[in-house]
C-alpha positions in Angstrom: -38.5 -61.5 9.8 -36.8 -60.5 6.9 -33.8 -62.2 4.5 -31.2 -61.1 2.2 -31.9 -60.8 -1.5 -30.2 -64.3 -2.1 -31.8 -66.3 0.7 -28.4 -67.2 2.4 -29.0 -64.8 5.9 -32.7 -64.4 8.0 -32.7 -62.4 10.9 -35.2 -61.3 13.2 -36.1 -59.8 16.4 -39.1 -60.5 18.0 -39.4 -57.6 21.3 -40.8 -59.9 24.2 -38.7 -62.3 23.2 -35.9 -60.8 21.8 -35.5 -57.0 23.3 -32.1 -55.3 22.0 -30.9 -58.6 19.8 -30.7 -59.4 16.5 -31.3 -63.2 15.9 -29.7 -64.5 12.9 -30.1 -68.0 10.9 -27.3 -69.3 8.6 -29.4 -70.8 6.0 -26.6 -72.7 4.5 -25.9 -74.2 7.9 -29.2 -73.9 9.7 -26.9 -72.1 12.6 -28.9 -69.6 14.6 -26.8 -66.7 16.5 -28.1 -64.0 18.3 -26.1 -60.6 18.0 -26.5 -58.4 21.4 -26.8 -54.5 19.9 -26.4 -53.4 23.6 -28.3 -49.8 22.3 -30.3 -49.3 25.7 -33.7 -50.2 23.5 -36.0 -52.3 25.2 -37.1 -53.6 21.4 -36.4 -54.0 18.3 -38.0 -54.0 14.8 -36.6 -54.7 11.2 -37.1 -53.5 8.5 -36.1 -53.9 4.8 -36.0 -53.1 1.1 -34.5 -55.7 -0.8 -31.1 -54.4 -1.0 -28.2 -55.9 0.9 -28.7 -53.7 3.8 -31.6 -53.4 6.0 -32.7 -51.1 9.2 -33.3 -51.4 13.0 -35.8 -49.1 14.8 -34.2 -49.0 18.3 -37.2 -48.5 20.7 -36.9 -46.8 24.0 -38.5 -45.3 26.9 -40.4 -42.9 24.6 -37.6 -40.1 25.1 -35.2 -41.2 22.5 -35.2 -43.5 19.2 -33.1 -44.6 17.1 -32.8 -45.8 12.9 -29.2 -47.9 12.5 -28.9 -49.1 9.0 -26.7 -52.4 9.0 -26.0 -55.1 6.4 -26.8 -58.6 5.9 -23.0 -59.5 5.7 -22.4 -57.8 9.2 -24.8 -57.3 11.2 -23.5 -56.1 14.5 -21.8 -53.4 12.0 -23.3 -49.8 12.4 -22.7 -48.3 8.9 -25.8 -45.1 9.2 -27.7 -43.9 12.4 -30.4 -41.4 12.6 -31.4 -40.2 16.6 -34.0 -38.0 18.1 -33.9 -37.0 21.3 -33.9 -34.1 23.3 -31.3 -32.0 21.1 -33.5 -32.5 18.1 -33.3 -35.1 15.2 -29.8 -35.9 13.4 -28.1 -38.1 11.2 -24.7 -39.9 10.6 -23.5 -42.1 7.8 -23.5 -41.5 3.5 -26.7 -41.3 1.0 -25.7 -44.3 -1.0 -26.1 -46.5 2.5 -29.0 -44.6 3.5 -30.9 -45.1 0.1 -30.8 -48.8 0.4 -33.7 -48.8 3.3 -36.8 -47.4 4.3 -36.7 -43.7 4.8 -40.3 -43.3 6.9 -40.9 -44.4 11.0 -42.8 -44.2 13.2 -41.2 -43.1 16.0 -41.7 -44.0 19.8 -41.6 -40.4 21.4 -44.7 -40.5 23.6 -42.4 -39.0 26.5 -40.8 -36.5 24.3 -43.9 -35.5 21.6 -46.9 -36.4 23.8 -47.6 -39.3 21.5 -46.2 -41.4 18.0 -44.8 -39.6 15.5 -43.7 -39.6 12.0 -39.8 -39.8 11.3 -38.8 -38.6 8.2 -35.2 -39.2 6.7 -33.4 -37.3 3.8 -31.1 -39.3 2.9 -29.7 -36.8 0.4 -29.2 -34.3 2.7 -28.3 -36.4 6.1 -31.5 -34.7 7.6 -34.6 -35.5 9.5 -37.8 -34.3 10.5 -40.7 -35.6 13.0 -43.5 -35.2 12.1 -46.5 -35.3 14.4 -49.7 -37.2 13.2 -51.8 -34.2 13.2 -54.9 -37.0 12.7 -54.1 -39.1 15.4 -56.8 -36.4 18.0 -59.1 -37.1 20.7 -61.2 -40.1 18.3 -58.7 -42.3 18.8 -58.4 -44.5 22.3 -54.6 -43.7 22.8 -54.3 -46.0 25.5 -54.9 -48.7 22.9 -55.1 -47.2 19.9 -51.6 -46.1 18.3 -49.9 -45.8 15.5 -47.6 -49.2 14.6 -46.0 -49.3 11.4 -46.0 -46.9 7.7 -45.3 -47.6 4.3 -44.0 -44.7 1.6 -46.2 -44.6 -1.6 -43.2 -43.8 -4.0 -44.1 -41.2 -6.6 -46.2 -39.2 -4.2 -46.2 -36.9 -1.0 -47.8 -39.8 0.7 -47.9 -42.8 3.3 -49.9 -45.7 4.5 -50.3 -45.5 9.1 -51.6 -49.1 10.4 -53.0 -48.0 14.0 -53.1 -51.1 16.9 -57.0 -52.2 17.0 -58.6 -50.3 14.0 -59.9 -52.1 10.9 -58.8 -49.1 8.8 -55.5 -47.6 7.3 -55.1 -44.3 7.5 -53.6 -42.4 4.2 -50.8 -39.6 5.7 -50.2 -36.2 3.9 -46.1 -36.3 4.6 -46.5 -32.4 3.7 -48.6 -31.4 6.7 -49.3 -34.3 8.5 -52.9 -34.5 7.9 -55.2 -37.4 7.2 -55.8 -37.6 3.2 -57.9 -40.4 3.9 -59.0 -43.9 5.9 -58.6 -47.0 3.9 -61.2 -49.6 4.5 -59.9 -53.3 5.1 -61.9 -56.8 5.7 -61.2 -58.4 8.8 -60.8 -57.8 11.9 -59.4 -54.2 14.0 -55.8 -54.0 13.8 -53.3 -54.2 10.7 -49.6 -56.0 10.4 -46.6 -54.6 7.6 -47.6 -53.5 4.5 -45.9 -54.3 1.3 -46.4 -53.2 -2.2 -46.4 -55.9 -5.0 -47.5 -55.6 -8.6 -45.1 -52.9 -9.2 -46.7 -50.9 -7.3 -50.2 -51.3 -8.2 -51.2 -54.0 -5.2 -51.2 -53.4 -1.7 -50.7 -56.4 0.6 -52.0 -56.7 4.3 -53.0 -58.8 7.0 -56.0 -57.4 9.0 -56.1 -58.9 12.2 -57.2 -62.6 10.7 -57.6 -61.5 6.7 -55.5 -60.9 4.4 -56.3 -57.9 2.2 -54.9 -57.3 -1.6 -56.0 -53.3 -2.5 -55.7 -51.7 -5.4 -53.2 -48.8 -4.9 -55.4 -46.3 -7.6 -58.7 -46.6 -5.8 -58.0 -48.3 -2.3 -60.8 -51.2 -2.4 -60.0 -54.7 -1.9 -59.7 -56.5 -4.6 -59.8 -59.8 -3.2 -59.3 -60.8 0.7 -59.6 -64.0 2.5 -59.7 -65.3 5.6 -56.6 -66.5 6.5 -56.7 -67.5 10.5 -59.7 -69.5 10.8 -60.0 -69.4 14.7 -60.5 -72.2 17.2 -64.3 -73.0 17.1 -67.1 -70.9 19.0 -67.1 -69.2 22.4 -69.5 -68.7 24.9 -70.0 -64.9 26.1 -72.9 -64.0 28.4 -74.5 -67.2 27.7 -74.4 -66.4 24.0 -72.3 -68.8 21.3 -70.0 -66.4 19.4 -67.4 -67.4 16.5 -64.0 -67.0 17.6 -61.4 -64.5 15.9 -57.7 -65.1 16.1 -54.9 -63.2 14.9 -52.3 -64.2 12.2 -48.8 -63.6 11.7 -46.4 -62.4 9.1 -46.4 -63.2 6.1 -43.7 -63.0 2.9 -43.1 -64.0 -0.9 -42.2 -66.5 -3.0 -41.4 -65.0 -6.2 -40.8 -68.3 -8.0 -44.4 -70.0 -6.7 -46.0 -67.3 -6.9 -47.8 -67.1 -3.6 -48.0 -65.6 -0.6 -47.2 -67.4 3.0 -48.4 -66.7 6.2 -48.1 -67.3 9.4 -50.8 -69.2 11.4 -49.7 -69.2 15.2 -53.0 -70.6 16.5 -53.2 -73.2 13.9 -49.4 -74.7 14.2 -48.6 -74.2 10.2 -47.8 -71.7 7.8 -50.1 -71.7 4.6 -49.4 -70.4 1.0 -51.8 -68.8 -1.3 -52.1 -68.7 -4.8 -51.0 -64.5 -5.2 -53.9 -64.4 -8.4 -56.3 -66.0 -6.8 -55.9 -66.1 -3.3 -57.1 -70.2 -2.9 -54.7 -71.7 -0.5 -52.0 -74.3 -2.5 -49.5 -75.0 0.0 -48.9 -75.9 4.3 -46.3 -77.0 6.5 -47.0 -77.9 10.0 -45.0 -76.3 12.2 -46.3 -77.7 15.8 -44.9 -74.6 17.3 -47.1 -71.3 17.1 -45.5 -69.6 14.5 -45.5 -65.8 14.4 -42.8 -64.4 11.8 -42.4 -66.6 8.5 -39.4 -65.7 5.5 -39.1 -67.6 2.5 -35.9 -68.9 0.9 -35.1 -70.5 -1.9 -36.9 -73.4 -3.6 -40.2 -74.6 -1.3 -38.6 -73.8 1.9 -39.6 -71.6 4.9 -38.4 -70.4 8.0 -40.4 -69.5 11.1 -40.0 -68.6 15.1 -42.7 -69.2 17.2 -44.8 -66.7 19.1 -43.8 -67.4 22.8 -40.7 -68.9 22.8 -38.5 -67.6 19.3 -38.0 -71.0 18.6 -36.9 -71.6 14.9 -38.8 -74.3 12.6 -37.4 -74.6 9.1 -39.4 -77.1 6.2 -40.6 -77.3 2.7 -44.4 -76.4 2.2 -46.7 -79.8 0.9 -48.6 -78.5 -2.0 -52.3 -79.1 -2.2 
């Protein structure tokens, strides 16, 4: 879920919900909409850089895929696209519209590369590359085990690679496609979007049921906490085990100065103090909320996990 630099537009697109639409909130007059892209994907993710455009991955069948590059003022609009497919990788549109988004993907090509792999766009050029993930071998369980979502580490020839069920990130060479290193995370296996904060020097992400704040020089945590508290013990093979379950999104509020998330299994979204990660804020929800964004003054906007079902409200502070 992702919002326009003013707060005034949140769209979304949640794939078993959702599949090739856009949906889209009016925050002015809490009108939802959803915008049919009719692209032949069978999902959809967003993607953002605080500009007044954003990006669609338009996942397929594994033999094509797709970057459009749309605004917040018209959505539907096509204004850049980027496909790979069997003639090779190409790319429509102008390098002022391109710079505005994220320029790394990963790319669902399993039918056409074997597996994942990295696209690359030069937006200067009107070029791009894939780039298999010449770590992603034989160690990994590929039937569960793939890669989900990057971030670009500005200022170097590098990226961040979450992989679906591993409690590790995995640090990308974008000049050879080699494994620089794994980044350690508390939590559980599994990582959701990454997002830089502190100019730079802060990485944030939720692992599994923790959320994780790294320091970008050295890549330990700095502080983590628990941030999905699970429904009470369970009983496997006659032995009581603490329960584990997932959270959601999460996003920013500039002004407060925390961090939201998501809590689908406990009905609420909960803020946390950014410095010192102690929780200050909730709003229950009722719903199992999933995908969270955060306007202007207290509010929040949510859609919940099964149904995409919007919840809007102000967060109670502790």
């Amino acid at each position: 879920m992702i919002a326009d630099p003013e707060r005034t537009v949140v769209l979304s697109s949640m794939g078993h919900v959702d599949g090739d639409v856009i949906w889209c909130l009016d925050v002015a007059t809490n009108r939802e909409r959803t915008i049919p892209l009719d692209s032949g994907a069978r999902w959809l993710s967003i993607h953002s850089s605080d500009t007044d455009c954003f990006s669609v991955a338009h996942h397929g069948d594994g033999t094509r895929f797709e970057i459009s590059v749309r605004s917040f003022d018209d959505p539907g609009n096509v204004l850049g696209l980027a496909t790979v497919d069997g003639e090779g990788p190409r790319v429509s549109g102008d390098a002022d519209t391109w710079a505005k988004v994220p320029l790394l993907y990963v790319a669902s090509l399993h039918r056409l590369q074997g597996q994942a792999a990295l696209l690359k766009i030069d937006h200067t050029r009107l070029q791009a590359e894939v780039q298999p993930f010449a770590w992603f071998d034989k160690s990994f369980d590929r039937g569960y085990e793939t890669p989900t979502s990057m971030l670009e580490l500005p200022g170097t020839a590098s990226a961040l690679v979450a992989v679906a069920r591993r409690p590790e990130l995995i640090l990308h060479d974008l000049r050879d496609g080699t494994r620089l290193r794994s980044v350690a995370l508390d939590g559980g296996r599994g990582a959701g979007p990454m997002c830089l904060r502190a100019s730079g020097r802060e990485l944030w992400v939720v692992a599994y049921d923790t959320l994780n704040v790294l320091e970008v020089s050295t890549w330990r945590v700095l502080r983590s906490v628990r941030v999905e508290p699970g429904r009470g013990p369970v009983r496997i093979s006659g032995v009581e085990l603490p329960s584990r379950t997932f959270a959601g999104g999460l996003a920013f509020h500039a002004a407060k100065n925390s961090c939201v998330v998501a809590r689908p299994h406990g009905g609420c979204v909960a803020a946390f103090d950014c410095d010192t990660l102690e929780q200050k804020g909730e709003l229950k929800i009722g719903d199992k909320p999933l995908e969270v964004a955060c306007l202007n003054g207290n509010e929040v906007v949510t859609r919940d996990w099964k149904t995409g079902r919007f919840a809007r409200g102000s967060l109670e502070e502790r």
